[in-house]
Every structure is written in structure tokens, then in C-alpha cells.
Backbone bond lengths (Angstrom), bond angles and torsions (degrees), N, CA, C in turn:
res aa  C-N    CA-C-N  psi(-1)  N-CA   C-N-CA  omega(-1)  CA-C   N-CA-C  phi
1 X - - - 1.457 - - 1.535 108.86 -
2 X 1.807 115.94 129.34 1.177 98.06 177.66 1.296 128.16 -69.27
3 X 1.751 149.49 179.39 0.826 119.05 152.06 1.716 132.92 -83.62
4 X 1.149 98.73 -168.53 1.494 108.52 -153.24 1.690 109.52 -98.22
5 X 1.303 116.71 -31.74 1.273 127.92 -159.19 2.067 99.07 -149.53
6 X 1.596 99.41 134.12 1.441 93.77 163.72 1.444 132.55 -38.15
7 X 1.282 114.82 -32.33 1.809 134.10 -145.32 1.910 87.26 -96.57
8 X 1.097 136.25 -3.03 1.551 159.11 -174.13 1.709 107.00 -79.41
9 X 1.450 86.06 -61.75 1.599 110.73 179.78 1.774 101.52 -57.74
10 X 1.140 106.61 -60.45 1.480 111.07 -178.82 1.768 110.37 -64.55
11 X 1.112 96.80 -37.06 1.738 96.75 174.16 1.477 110.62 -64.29
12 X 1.018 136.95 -35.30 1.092 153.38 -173.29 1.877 113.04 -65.50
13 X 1.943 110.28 -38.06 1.139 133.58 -164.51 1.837 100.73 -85.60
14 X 1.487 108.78 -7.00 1.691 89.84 -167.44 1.711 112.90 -55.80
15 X 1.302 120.64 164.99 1.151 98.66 -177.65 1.540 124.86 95.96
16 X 1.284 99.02 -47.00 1.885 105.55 179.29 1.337 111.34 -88.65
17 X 1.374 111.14 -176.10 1.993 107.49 149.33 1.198 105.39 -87.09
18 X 1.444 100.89 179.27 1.561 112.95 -160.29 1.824 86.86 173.39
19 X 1.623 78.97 140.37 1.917 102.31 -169.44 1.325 110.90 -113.01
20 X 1.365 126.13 101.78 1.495 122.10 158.02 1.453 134.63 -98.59
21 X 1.155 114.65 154.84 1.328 119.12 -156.49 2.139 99.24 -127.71
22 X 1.165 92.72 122.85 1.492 110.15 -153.79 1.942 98.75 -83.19
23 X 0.957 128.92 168.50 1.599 141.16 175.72 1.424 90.19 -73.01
24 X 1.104 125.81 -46.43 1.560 123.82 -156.27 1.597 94.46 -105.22
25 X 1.178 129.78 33.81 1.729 118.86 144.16 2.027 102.47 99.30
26 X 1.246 86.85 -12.70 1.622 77.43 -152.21 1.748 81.48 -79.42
27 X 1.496 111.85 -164.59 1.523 142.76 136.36 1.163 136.69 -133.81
28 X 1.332 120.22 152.76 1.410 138.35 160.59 1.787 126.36 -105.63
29 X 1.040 102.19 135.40 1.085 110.87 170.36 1.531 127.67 -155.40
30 X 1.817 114.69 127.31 1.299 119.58 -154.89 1.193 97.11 -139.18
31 X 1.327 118.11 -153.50 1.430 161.61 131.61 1.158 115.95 -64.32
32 X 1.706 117.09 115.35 1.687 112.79 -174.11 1.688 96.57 -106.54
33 X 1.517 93.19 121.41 1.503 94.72 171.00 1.459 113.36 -112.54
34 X 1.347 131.16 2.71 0.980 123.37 157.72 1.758 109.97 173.75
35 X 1.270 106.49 157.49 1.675 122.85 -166.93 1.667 107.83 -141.32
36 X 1.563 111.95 150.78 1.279 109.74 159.41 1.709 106.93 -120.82
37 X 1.206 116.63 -152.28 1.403 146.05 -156.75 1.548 105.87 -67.16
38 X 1.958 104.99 -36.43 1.282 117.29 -159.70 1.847 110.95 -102.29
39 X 1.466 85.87 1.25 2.147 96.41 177.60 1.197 91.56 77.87
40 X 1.330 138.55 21.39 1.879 144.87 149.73 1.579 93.48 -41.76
41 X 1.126 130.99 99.46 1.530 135.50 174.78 1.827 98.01 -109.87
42 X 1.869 88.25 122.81 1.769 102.97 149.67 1.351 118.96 -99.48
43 X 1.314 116.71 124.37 1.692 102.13 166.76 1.663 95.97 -128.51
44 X 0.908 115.59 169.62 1.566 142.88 -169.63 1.553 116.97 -119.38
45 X 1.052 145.63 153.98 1.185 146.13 140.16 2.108 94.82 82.33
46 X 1.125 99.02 18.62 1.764 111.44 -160.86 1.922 94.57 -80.99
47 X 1.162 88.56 154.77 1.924 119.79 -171.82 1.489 98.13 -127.18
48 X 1.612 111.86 128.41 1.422 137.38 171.75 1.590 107.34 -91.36
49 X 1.453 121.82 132.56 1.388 121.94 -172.30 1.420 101.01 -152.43
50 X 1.829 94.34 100.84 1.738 97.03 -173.68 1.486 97.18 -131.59
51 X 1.288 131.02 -145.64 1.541 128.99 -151.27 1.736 93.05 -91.03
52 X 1.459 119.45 -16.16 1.668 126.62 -173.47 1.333 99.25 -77.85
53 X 1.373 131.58 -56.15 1.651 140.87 172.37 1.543 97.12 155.15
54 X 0.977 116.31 -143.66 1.490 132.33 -136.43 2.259 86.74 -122.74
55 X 1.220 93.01 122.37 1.403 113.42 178.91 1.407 126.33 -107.56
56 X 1.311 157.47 149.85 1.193 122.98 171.48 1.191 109.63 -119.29
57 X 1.631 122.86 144.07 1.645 102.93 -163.39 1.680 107.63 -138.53
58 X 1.179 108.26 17.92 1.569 121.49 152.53 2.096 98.15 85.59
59 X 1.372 103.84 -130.23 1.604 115.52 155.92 1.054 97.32 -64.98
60 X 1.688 104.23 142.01 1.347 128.04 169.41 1.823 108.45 -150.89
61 X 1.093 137.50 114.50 1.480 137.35 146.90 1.503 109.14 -68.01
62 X 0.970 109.57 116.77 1.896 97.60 162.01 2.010 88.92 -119.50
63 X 1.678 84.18 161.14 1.217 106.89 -173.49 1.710 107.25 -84.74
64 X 1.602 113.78 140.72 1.156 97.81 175.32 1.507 144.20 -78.47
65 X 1.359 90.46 -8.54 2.286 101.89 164.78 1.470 111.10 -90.01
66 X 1.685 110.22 43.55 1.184 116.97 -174.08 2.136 94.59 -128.60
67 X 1.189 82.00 -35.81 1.460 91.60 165.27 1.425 162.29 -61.60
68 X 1.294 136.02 104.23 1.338 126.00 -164.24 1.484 124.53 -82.70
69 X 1.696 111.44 -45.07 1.046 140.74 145.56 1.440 142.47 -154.70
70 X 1.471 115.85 151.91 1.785 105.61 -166.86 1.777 100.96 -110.34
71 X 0.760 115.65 141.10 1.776 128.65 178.61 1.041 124.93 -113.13
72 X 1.616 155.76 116.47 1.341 153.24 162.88 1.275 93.44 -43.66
73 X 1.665 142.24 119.60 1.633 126.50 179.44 1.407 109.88 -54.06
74 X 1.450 126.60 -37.42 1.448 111.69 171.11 1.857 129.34 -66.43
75 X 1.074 97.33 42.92 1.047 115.74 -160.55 2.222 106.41 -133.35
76 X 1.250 98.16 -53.88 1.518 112.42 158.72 1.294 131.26 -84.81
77 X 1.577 106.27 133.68 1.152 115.64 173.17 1.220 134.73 -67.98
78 X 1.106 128.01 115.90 1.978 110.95 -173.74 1.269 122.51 -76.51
């Protein structure tokens, strides 16, 4: 059955990486261990990638009205 709602796809991703792309240009990309209703994303083991390079910043919550979009990485092209 397909799913029903975007937020499905991501439910589906806990566990994997997964690529977000921030209001302010930057990205993240981690390990999604868990999400709610509002795109409240935890990832773990997550890497910061802004105009300096690629950071690594362990646990991270970002808020979800911080968000533009979230990606299963097998999902993006590099």
C-alpha cells in the first residue's frame, strides 16, 4: 500500500540517513531516530555542511519551522 502522507516516507526512514536542508542554506544529515507531526527531527551521529565545510555535530534535534526539506539520502542526488 502506498503511503498516504509525505511524513510516512520519513517514518518509514528512522534508523537510516536522511538529508535536510535548513531555511538558512546550510544541511544536515544523520541518522533519523525519531520525528513527530511538526518535522521535530532527531538524528544522531549527524554532520553540519555550511559555506566552512562539513562539521560533525553528534545529537542534534532541529526544530521543524526550521525546515525546508527532509530526504531519505537514498533518495538524493549528489
Amino acid at each position: 500500500m502506498p503511503d498516504k502522507r509525505p511524513i510516512d516516507v520519513l517514518d518509514k526512514s528512522k534508523g537510516k540517513r536522511i538529508l535536510v536542508r535548513l531555511k538558512n542554506g546550510n544541511r544536515i544529515n544523520g541518522v533519523l531516530e525519531a520525528l513527530d507531526m511538526h518535522l521535530n527531527l532527531w538524528l544522531s551521529n549527524a554532520e553540519l555542511t555550511d559555506e566552512e565545510g562539513v562539521k560533525r555535530i553528534g545529537d542534534v534535534l532541529i526544530r521543524g519551522d526550521t525546515v525546508v526539506f527532509a530526504s531519505p539520502e537514498e533518495n538524493v542526488s549528489k
